[in-house]
C-alpha positions in Angstrom: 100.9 92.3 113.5 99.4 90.7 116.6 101.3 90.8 119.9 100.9 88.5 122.7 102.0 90.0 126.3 103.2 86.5 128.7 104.4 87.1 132.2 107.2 89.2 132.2 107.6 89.1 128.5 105.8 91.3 125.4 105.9 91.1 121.9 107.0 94.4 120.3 106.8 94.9 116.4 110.0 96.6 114.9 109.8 96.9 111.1 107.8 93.6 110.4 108.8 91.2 113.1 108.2 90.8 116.6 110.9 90.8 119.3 110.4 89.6 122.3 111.2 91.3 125.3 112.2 89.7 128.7 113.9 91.5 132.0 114.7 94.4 130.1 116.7 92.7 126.9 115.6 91.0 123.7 115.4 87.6 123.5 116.0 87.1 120.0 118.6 89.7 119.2 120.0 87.6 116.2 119.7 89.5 112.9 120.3 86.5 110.9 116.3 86.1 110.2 116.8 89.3 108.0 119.2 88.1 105.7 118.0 84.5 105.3 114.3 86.1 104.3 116.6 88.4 102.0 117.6 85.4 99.9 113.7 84.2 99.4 112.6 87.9 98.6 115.1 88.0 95.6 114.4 84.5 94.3 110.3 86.4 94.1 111.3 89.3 92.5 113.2 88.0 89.9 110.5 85.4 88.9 108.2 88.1 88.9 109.9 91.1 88.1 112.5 90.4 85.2 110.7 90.7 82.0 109.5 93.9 83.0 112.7 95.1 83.8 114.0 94.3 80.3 111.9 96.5 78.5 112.4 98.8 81.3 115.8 98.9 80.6 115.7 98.9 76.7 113.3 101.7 77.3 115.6 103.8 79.2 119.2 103.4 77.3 117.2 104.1 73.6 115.3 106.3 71.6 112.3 106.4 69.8 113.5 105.6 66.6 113.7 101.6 68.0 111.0 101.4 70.3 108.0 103.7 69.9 107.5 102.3 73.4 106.6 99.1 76.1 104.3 97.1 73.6 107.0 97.3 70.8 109.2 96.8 72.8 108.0 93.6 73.9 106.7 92.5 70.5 110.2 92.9 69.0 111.9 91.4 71.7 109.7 88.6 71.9 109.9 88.2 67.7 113.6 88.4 67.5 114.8 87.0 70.6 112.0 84.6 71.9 110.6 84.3 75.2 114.5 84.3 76.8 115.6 87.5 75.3 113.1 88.9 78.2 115.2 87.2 80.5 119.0 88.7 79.3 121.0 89.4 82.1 118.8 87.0 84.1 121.9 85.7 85.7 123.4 88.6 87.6 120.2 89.7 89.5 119.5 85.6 90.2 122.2 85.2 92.4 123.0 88.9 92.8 119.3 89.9 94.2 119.2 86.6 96.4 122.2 88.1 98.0 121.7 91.9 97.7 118.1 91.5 99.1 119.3 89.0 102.0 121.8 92.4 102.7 119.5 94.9 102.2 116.6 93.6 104.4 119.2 92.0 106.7 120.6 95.4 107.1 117.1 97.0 107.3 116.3 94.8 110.2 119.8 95.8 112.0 119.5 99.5 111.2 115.5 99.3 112.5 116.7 98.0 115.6 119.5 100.0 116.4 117.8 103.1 115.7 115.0 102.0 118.0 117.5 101.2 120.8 119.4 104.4 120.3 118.0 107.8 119.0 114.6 106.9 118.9 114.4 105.0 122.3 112.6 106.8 125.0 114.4 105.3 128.0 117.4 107.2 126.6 119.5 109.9 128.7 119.2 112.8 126.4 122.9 113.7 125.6 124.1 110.6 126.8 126.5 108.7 124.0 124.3 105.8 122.1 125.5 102.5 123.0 123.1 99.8 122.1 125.0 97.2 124.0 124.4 99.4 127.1 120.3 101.1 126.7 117.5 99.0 128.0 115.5 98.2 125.2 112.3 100.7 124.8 108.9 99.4 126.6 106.6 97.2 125.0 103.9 99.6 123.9 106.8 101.9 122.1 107.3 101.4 118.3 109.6 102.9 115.9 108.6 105.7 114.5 107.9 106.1 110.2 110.5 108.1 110.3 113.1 105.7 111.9 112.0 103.3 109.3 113.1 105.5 106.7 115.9 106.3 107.8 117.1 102.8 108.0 116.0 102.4 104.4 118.2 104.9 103.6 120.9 103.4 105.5 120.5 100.2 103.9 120.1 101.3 100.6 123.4 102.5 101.0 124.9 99.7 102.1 123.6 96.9 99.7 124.6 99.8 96.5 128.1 98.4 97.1 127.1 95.1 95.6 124.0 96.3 94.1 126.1 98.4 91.4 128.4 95.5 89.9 125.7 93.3 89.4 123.2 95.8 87.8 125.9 97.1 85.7 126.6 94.2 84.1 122.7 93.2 83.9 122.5 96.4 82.1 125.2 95.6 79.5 123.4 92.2 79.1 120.2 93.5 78.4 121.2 95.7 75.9 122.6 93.3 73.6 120.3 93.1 70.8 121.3 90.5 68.8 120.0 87.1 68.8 123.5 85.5 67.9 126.0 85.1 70.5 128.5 85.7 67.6 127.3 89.4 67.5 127.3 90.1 71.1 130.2 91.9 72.6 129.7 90.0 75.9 128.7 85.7 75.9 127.4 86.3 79.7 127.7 87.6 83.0 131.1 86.4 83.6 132.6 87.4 80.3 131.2 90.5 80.8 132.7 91.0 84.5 136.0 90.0 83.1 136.7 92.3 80.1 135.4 95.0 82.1 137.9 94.1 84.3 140.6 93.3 82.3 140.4 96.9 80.5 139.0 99.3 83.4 139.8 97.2 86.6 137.6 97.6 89.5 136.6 101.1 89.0 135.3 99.7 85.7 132.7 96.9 87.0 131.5 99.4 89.8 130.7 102.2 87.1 128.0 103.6 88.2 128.1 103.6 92.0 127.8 107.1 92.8 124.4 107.0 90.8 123.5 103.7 92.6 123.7 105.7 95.9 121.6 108.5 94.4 118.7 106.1 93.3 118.9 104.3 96.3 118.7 107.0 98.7 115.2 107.1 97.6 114.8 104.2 100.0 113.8 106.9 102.4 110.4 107.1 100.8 109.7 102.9 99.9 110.4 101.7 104.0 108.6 104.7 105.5 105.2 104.5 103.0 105.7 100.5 104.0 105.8 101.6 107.2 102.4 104.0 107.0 101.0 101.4 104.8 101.1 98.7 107.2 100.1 100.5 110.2 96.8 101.9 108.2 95.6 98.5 106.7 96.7 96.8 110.3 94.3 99.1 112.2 92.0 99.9 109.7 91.3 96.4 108.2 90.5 93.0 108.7 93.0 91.8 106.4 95.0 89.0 107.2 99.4 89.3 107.7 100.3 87.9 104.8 97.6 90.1 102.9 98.8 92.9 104.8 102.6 92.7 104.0 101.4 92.0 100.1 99.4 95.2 99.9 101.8 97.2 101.7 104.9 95.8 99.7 102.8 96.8 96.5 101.9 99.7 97.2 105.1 101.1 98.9 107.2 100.3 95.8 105.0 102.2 93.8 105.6 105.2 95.9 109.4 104.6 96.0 109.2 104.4 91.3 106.8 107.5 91.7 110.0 109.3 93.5 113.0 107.9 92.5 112.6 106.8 88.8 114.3 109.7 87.0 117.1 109.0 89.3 117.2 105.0 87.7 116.9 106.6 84.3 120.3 108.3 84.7 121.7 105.6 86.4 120.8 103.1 83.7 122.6 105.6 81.1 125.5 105.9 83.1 126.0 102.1 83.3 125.4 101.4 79.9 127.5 104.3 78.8 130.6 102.9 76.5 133.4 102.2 78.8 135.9 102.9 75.7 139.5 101.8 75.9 140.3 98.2 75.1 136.9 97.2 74.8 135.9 99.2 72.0 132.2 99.4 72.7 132.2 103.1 71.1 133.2 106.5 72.5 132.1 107.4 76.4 129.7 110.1 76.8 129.2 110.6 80.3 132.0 111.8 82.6 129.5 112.3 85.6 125.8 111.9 86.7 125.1 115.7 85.9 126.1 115.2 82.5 124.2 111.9 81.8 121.2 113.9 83.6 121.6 117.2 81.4 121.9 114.2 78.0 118.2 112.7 78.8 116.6 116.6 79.3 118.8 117.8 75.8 117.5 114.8 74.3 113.8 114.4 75.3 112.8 117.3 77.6 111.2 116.5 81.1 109.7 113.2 79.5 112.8 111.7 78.9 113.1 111.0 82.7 109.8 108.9 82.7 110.7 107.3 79.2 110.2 103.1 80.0 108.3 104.2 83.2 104.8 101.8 82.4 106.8 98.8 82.7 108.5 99.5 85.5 105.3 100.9 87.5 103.4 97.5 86.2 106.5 95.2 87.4 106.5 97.5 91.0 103.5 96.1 92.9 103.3 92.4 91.8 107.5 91.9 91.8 108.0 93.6 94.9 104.3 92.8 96.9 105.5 89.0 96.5 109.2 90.0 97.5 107.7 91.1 100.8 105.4 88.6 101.4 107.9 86.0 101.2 110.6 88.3 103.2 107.9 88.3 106.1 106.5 84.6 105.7 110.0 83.3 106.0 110.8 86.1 109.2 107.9 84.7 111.1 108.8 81.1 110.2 112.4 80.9 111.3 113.1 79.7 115.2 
């Protein structure tokens, strides 16, 4: 991104915006950009994304005597279900990824900054204690480092699990409902879902799955700092315009995040579609911990069994996530 230096003040990129920089202190220190772009990026994905991640998930959580794989999948669902049985569990991620993305990325932003302020800020005293309310702000020609940027990805990830694992748990349950008569189904929707869960397991019962939501998320590491590399590359190497730029580099680093983390999701996505048992009666619970649920998929399938549903998911990465970005950095640069 472009930079324009005016009297005493420069524009310095951190993480896909600019900040400006007058007397020695940011301008704009607000981080409430991040988490209004958040809420556009997640409206994108899910328009894009969901179908995908329906068969992803029907994939994952069955076996091959169902679905002989994603064009089956697809067909069948599609046959027996109609075009909105792609778009079970819709609800959840709708408002959940409006508000998990405007955390995550709002987050990102925060943790980008204040990891460029503190430990990766030149102007520092080694040994001294990091404030960031105290440190001048690094120099203009002085950028955060790929490794800061993953870092913070990792950092976020970890913060938006906490709301990230409710609402993909109950997505998962959704999508996983079969039958084309509400009669049949165990759960009528989100919030009937949320509630028996509740009612029978309490909150430890709508955040199954957390501990594997950390896991998979950790692997955030690798999505913000190929973003990172991504956008430096195409910025210096092309003639590509900003928008272009932050759709290529979206794509592309969410592919390499699925490349790495996706046996993580598929354990995840057993885990939180696992009977819960008890006084919901949805069949006998299998999987007391993550090692188990991971040991169940290799028994099971071998080393494949961890990639099982991956072609959806790989073709839903780049377009779901390229336009998640795009809009995340459109609405960045528009806000005052």
């Amino acid at each position: 991104m472009s930079a324009t230096i005016k009297d005493a003040a420069a524009a310095q990129r951190v993480g896909g915006q600019e900040v400006i920089v007058r007397e020695g202190k940011p301008a704009n220190s607000k981080n409430y950009k991040g988490f209004v772009a958040g809420v556009f990026s997640g409206i994108a994905k899910l328009s894009v994304g969901h179908p995908f991640d329906t068969i992803k998930v029907r994939l994952q959580t069955s076996d091959r005597s169902r679905f002989s794989g994603p064009l089956q999948c697809l067909v069948q669902t599609v046959r027996k279900e109609g075009l909105t049985g792609l778009y079970k569990g819709a609800t959840p991620p709708l408002v959940g990824w409006m508000f998990m993305d405007s955390v995550m990325l709002g987050s990102l932003t925060f943790y980008r900054r204040t990891l460029h302020q503190t430990i990766f800020n030149p102007n520092r005293i080694p040994g001294s204690p990091l404030n960031i309310f105290d440190l001048h702000p690094p120099n203009a020609d002085h950028k955060l480092p790929t490794i800061g940027h993953a870092v913070a990805g990792v950092m976020a990830g970890s913060t938006v699990s906490f709301i990230a694992a409710p609402v993909e748990h109950i997505k998962a349950r959704l999508q996983i409902q079969y039958s084309n008569k509400k009669s049949e189904r165990l759960y009528k929707g989100p919030i009937d879902c949320a509630m028996k869960i509740y009612k029978f397991h309490g909150i430890p019962g709508v955040f199954h799955g957390l501990g594997a939501t950390l896991i998979f998320r950790g692997f955030f590491f690798f999505w913000w700092g190929s973003y990172d590399i991504f956008t430096r590359v195409l910025s210096e190497r092309t003639n590509l315009s900003t928008p272009a730029i932050n759709f290529w580099a979206g794509g592309l680093s969410a592919q390499v995040f699925w490349l790495t983390s996706y046996p993580s999701d598929v354990v995840k996505q057993r885990i939180m579609t696992d009977p819960l048992a008890g006084g919901l009666n949805d069949g006998v619970r299998r999987f007391p911990n993550w090692r188990s649920a991971a040991k169940a998929v290799y028994v099971e399938s071998g080393w494949k069994g961890y990639w099982r549903g991956f072609l959806p998911c790989f073709l839903r990465a780049f377009p779901a996530n390229a336009m998640a970005l795009v809009a995340f950095e459109g609405v960045m640069r528009a806000l005052p």
